[in-house]
PDB file of N, CA, C and O in Angstrom:
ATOM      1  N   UNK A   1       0.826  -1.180   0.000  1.00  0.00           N
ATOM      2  CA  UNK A   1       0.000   0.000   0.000  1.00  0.00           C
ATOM      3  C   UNK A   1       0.880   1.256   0.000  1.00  0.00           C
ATOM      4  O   UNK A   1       1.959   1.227   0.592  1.00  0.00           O
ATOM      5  N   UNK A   2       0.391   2.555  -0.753  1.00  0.00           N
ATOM      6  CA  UNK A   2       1.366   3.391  -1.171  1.00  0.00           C
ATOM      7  C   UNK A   2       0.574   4.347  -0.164  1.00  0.00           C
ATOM      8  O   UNK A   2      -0.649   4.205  -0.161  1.00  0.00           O
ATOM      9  N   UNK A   3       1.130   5.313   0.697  1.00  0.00           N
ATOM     10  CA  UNK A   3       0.391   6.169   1.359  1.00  0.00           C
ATOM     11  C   UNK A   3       1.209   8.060   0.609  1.00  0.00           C
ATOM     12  O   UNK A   3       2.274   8.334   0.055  1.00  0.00           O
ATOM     13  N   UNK A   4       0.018   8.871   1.011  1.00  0.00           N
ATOM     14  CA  UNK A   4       0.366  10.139   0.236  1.00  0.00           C
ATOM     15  C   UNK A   4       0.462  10.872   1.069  1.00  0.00           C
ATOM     16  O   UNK A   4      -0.133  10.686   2.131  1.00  0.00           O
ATOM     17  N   UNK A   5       1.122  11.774   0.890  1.00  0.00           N
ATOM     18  CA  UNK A   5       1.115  13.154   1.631  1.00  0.00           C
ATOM     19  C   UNK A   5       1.379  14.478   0.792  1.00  0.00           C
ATOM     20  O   UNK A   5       2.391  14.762   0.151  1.00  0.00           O
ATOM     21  N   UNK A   6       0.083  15.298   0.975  1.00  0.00           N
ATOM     22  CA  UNK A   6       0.766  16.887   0.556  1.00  0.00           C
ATOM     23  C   UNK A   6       0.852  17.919   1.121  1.00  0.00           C
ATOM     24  O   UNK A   6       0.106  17.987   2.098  1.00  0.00           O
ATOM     25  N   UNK A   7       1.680  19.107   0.862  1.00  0.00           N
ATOM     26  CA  UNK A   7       2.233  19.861   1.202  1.00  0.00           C
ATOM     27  C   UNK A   7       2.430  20.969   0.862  1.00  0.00           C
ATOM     28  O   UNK A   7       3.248  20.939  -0.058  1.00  0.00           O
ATOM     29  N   UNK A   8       1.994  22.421   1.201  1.00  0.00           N
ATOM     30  CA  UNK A   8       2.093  23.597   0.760  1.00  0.00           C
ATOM     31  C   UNK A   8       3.165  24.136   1.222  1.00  0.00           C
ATOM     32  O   UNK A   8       3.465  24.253   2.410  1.00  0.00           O
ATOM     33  N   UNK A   9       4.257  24.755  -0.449  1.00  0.00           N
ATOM     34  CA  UNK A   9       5.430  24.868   0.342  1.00  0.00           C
ATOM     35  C   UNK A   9       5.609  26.554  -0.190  1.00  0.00           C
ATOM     36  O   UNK A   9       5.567  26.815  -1.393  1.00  0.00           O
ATOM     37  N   UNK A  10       5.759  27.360   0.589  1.00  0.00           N
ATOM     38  CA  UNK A  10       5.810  28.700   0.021  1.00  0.00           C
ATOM     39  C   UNK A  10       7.612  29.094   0.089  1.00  0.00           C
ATOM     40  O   UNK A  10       8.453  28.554   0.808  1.00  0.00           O
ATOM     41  N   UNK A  11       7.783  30.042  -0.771  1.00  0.00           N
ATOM     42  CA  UNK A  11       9.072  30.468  -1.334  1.00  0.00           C
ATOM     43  C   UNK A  11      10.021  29.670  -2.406  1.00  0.00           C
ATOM     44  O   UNK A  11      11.248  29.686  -2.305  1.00  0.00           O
ATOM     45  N   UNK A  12       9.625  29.271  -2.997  1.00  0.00           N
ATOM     46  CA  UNK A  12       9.713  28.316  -4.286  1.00  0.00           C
ATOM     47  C   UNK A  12       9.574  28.852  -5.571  1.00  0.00           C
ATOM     48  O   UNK A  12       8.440  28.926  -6.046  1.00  0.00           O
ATOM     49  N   UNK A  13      10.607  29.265  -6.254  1.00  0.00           N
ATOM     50  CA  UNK A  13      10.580  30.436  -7.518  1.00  0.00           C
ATOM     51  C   UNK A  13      11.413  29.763  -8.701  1.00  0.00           C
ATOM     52  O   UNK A  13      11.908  30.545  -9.513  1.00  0.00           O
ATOM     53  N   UNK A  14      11.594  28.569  -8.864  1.00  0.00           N
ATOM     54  CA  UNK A  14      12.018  27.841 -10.125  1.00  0.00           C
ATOM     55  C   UNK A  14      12.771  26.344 -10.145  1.00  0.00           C
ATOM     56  O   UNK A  14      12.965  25.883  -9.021  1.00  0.00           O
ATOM     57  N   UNK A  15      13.047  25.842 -10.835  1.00  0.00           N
ATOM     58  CA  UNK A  15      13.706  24.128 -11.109  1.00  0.00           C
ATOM     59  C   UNK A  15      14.632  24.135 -10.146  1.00  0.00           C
ATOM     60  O   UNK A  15      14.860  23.004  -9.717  1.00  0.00           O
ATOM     61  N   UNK A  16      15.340  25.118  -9.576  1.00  0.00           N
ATOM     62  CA  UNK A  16      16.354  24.834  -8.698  1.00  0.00           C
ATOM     63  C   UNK A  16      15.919  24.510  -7.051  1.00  0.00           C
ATOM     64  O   UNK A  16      16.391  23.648  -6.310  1.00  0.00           O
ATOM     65  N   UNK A  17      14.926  25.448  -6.785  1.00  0.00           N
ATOM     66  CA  UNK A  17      13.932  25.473  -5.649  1.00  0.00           C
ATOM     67  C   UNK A  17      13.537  23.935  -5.519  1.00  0.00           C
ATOM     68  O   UNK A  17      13.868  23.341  -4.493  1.00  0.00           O
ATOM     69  N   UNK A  18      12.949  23.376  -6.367  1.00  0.00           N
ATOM     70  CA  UNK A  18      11.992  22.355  -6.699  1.00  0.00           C
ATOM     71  C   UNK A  18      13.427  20.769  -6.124  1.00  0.00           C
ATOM     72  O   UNK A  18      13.405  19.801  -5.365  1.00  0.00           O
ATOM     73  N   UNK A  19      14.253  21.298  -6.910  1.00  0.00           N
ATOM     74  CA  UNK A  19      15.569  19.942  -6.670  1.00  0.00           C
ATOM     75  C   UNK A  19      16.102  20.248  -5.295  1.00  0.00           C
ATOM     76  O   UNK A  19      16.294  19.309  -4.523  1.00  0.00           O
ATOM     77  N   UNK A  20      16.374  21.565  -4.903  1.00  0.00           N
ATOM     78  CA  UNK A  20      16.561  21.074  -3.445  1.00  0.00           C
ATOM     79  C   UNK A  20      15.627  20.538  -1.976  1.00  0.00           C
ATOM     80  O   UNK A  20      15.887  20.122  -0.847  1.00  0.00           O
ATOM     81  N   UNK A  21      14.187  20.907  -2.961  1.00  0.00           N
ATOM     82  CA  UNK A  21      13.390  20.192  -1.771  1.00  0.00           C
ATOM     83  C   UNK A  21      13.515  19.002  -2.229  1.00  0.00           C
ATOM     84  O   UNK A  21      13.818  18.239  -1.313  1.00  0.00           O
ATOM     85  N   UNK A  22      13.391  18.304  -3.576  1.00  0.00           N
ATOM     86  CA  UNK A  22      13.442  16.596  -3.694  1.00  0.00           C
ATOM     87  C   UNK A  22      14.798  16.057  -3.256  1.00  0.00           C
ATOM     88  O   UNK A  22      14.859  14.847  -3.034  1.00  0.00           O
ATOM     89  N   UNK A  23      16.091  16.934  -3.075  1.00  0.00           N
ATOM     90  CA  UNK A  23      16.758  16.871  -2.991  1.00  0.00           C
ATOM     91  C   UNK A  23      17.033  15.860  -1.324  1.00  0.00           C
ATOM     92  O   UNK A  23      17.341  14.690  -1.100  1.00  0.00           O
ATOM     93  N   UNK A  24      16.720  17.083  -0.429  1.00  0.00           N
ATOM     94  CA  UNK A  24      16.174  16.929   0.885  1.00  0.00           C
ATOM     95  C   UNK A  24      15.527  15.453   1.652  1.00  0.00           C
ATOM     96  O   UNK A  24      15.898  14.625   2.485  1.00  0.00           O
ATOM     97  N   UNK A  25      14.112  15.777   0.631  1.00  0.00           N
ATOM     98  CA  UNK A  25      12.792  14.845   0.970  1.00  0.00           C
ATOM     99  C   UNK A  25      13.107  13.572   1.046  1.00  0.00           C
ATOM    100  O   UNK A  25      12.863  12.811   1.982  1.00  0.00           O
ATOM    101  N   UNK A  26      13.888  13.240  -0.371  1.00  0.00           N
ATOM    102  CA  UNK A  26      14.360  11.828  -0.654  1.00  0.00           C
ATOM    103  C   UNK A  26      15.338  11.007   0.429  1.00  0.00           C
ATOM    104  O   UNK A  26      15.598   9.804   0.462  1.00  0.00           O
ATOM    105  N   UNK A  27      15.741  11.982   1.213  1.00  0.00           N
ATOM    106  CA  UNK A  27      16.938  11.455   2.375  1.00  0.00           C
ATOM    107  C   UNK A  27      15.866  11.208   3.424  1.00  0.00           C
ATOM    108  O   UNK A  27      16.400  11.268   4.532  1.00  0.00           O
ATOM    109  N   UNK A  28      14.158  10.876   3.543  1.00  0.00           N
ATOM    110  CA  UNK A  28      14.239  10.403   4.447  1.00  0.00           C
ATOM    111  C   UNK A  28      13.544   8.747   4.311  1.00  0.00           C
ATOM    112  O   UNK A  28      12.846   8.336   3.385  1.00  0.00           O
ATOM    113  N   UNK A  29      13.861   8.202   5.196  1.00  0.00           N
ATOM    114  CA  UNK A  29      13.671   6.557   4.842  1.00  0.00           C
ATOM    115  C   UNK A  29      12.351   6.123   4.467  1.00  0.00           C
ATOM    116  O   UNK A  29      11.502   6.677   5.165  1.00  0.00           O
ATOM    117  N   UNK A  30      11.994   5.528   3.826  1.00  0.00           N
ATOM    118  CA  UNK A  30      10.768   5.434   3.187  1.00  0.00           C
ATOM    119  C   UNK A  30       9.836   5.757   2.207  1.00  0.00           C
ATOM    120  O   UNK A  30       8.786   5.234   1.836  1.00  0.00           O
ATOM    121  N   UNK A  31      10.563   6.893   1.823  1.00  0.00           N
ATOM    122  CA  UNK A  31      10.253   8.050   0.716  1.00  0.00           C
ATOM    123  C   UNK A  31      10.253   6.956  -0.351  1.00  0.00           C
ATOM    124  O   UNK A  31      11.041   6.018  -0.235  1.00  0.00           O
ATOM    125  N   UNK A  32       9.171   7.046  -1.676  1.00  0.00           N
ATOM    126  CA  UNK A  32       9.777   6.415  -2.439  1.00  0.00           C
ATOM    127  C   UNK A  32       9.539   7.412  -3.750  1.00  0.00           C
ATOM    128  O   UNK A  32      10.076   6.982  -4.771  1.00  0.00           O
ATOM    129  N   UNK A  33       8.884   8.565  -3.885  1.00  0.00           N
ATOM    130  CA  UNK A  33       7.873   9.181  -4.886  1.00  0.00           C
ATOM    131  C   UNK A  33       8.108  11.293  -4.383  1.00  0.00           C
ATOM    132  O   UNK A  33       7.659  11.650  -3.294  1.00  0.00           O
ATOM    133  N   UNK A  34       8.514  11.916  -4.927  1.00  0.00           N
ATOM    134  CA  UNK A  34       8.548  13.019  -4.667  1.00  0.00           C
ATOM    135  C   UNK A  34       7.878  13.648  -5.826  1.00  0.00           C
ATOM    136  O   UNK A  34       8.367  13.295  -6.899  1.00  0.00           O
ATOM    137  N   UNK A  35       6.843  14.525  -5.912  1.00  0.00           N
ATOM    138  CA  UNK A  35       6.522  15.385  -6.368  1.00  0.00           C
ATOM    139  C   UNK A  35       6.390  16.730  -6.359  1.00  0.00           C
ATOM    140  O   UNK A  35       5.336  17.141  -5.872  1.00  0.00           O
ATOM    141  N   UNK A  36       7.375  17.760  -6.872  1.00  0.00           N
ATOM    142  CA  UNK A  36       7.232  18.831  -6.674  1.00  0.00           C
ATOM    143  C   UNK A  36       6.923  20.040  -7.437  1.00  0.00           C
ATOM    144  O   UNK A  36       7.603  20.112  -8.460  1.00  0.00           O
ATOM    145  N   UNK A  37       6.074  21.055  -7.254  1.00  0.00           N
ATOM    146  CA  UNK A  37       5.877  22.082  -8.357  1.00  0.00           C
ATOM    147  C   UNK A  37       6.021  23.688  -7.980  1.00  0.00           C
ATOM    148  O   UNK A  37       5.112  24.353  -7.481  1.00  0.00           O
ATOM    149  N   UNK A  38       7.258  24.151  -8.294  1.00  0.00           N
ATOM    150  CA  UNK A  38       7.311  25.858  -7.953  1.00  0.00           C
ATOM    151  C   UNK A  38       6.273  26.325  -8.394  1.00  0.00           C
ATOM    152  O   UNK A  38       5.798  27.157  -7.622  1.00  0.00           O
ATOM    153  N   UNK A  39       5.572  26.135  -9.488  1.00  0.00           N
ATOM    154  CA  UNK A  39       4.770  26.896  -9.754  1.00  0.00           C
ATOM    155  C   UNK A  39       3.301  27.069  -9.297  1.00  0.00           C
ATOM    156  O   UNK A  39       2.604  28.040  -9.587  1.00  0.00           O
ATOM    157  N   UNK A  40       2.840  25.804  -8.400  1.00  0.00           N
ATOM    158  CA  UNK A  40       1.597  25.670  -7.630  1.00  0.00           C
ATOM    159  C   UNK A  40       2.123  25.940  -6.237  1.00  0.00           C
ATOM    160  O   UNK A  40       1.566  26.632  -5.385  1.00  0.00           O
ATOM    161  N   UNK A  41       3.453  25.196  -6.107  1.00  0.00           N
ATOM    162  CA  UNK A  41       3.844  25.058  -4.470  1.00  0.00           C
ATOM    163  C   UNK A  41       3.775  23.670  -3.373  1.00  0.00           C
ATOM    164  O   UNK A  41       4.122  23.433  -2.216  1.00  0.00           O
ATOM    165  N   UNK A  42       2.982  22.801  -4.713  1.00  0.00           N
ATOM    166  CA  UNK A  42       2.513  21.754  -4.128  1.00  0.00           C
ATOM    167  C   UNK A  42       4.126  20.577  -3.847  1.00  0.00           C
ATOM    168  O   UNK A  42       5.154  20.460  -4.514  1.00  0.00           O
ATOM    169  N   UNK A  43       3.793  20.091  -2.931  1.00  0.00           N
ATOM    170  CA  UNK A  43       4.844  18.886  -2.434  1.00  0.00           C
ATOM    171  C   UNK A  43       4.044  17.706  -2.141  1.00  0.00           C
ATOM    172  O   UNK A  43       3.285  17.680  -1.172  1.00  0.00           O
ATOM    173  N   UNK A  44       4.207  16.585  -3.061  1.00  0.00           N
ATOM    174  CA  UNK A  44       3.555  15.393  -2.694  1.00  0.00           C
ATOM    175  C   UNK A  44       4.541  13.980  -2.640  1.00  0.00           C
ATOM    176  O   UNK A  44       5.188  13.361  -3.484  1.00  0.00           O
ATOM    177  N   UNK A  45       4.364  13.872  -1.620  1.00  0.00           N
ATOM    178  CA  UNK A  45       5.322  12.640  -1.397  1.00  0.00           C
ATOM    179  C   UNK A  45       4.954  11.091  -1.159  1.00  0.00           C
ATOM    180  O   UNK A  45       4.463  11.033  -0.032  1.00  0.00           O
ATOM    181  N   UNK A  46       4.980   9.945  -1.682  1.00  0.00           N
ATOM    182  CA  UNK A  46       4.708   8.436  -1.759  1.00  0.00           C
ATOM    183  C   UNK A  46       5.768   7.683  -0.781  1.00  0.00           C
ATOM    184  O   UNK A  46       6.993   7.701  -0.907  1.00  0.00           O
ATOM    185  N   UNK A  47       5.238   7.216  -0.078  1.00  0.00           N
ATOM    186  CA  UNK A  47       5.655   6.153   0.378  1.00  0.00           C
ATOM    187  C   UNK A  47       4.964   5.146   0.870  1.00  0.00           C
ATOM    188  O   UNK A  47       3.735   5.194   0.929  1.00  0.00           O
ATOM    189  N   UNK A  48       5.985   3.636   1.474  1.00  0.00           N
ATOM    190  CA  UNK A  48       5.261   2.466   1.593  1.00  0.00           C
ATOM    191  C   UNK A  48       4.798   2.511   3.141  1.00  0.00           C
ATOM    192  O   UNK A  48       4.389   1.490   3.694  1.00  0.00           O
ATOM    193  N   UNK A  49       4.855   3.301   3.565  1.00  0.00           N
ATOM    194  CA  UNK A  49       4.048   3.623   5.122  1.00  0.00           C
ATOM    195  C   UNK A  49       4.270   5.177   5.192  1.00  0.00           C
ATOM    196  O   UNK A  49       5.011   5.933   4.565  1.00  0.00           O
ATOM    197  N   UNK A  50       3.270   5.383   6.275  1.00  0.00           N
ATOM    198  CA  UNK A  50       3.035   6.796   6.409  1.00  0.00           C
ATOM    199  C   UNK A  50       4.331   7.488   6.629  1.00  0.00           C
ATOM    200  O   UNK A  50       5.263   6.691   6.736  1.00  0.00           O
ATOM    201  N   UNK A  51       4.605   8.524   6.710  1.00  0.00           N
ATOM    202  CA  UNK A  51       5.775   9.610   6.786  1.00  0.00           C
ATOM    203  C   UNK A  51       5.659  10.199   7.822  1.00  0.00           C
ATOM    204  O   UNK A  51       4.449  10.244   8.044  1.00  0.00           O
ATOM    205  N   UNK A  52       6.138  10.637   8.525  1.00  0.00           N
ATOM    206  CA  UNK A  52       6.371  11.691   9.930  1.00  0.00           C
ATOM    207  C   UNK A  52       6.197  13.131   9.180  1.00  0.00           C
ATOM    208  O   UNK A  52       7.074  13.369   8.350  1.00  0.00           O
ATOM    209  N   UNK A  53       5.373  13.942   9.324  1.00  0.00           N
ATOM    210  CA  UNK A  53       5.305  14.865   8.940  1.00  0.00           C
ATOM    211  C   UNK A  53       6.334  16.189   9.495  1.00  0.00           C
ATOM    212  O   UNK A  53       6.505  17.165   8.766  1.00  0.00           O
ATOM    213  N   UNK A  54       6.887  16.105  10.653  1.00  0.00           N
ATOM    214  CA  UNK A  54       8.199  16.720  11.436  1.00  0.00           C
ATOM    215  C   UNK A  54       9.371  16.099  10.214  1.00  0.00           C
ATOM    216  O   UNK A  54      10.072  17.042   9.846  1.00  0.00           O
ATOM    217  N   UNK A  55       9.573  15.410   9.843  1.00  0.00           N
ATOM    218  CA  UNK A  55      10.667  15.018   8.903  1.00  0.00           C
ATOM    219  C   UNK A  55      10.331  15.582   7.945  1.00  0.00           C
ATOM    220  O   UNK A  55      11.147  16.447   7.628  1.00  0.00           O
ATOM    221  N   UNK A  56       9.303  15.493   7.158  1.00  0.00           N
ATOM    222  CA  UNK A  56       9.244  15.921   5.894  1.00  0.00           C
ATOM    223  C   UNK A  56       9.111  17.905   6.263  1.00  0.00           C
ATOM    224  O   UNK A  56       9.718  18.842   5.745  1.00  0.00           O
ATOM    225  N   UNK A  57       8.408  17.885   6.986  1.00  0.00           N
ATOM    226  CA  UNK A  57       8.721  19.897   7.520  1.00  0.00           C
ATOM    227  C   UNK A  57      10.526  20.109   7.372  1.00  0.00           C
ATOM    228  O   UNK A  57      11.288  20.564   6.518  1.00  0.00           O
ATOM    229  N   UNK A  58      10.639  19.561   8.577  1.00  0.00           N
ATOM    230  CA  UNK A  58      12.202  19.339   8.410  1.00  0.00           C
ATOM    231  C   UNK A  58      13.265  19.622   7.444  1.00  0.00           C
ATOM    232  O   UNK A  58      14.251  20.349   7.323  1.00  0.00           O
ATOM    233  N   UNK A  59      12.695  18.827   6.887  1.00  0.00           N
ATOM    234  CA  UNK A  59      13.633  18.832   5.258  1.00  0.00           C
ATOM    235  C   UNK A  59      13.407  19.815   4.323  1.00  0.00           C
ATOM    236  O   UNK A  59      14.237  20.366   3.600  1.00  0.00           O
ATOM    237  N   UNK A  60      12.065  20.017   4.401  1.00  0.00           N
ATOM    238  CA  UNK A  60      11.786  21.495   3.553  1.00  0.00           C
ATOM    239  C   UNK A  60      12.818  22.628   3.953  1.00  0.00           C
ATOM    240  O   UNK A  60      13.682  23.166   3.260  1.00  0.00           O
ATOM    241  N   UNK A  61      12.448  22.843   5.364  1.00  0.00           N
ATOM    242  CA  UNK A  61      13.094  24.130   6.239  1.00  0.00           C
ATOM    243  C   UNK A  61      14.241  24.012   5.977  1.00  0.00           C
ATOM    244  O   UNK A  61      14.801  25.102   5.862  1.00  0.00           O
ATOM    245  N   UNK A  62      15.362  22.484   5.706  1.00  0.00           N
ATOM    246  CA  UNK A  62      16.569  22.656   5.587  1.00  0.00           C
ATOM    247  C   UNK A  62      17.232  22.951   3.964  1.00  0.00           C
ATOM    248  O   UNK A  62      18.381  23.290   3.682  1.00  0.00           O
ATOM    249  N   UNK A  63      16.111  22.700   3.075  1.00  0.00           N
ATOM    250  CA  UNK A  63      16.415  23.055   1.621  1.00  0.00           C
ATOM    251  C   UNK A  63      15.916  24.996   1.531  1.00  0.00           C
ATOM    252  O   UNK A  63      15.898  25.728   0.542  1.00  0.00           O
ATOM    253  N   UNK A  64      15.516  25.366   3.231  1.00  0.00           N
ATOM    254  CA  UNK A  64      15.901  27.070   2.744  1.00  0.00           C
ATOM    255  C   UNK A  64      14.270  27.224   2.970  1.00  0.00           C
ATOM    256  O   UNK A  64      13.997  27.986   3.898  1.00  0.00           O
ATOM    257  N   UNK A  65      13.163  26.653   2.308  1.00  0.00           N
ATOM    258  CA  UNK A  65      11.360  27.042   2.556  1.00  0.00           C
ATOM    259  C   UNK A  65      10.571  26.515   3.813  1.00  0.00           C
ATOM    260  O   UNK A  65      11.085  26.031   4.822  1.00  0.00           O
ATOM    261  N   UNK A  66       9.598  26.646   3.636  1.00  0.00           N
ATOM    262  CA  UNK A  66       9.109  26.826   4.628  1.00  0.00           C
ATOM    263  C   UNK A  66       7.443  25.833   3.995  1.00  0.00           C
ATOM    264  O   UNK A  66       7.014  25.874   2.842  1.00  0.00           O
ATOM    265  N   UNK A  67       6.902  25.141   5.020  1.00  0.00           N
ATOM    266  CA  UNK A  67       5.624  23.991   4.071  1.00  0.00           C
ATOM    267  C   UNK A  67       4.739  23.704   5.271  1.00  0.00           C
ATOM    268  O   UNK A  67       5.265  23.547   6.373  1.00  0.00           O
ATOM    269  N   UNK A  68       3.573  23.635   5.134  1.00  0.00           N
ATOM    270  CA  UNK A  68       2.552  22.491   6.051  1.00  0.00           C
ATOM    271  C   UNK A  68       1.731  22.084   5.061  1.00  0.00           C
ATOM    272  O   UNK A  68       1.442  22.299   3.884  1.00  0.00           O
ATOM    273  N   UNK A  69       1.400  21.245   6.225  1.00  0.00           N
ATOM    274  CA  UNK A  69       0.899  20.014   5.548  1.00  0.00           C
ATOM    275  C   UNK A  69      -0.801  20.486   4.927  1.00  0.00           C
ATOM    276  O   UNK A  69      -1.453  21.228   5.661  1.00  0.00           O
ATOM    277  N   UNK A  70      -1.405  20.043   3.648  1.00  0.00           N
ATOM    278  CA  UNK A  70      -2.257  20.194   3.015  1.00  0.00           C
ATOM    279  C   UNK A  70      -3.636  19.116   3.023  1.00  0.00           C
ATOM    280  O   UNK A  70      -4.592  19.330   2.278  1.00  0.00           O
TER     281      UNK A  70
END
């Protein structure tokens, strides 16, 4: 079973924005699916069990933006 999560991530202004949050996201265990779009803001992430949403905040905040959960 694939579980989802999304994410409104504000300060996100082009392809580079976008790779350091997948950049991030992907380092945490379980992740298997990153979706990201500067231009909506949206962050959607797949994995094979739920995600800690403090990790995935986390990782945003450390690629520089700022996100909650949607």
């Amino acid at each position: 079973m694939v579980s989802t999560s999304e994410y409104q991530v504000t300060g996100m202004t082009c392809g580079h924005c976008e790779m350091a949050i997948r950049d991030e996201v992907s380092r945490i265990p379980g992740v298997e699916g990153i979706d990201v779009s500067a231009q909506s803001g949206r962050l959607v992430v797949r994995s094979s069990a739920p995600v800690d949403d403090t990790a995935v905040l986390a990782a945003v905040d450390e690629a520089g933006y700022q996100a909650v959960r949607s």
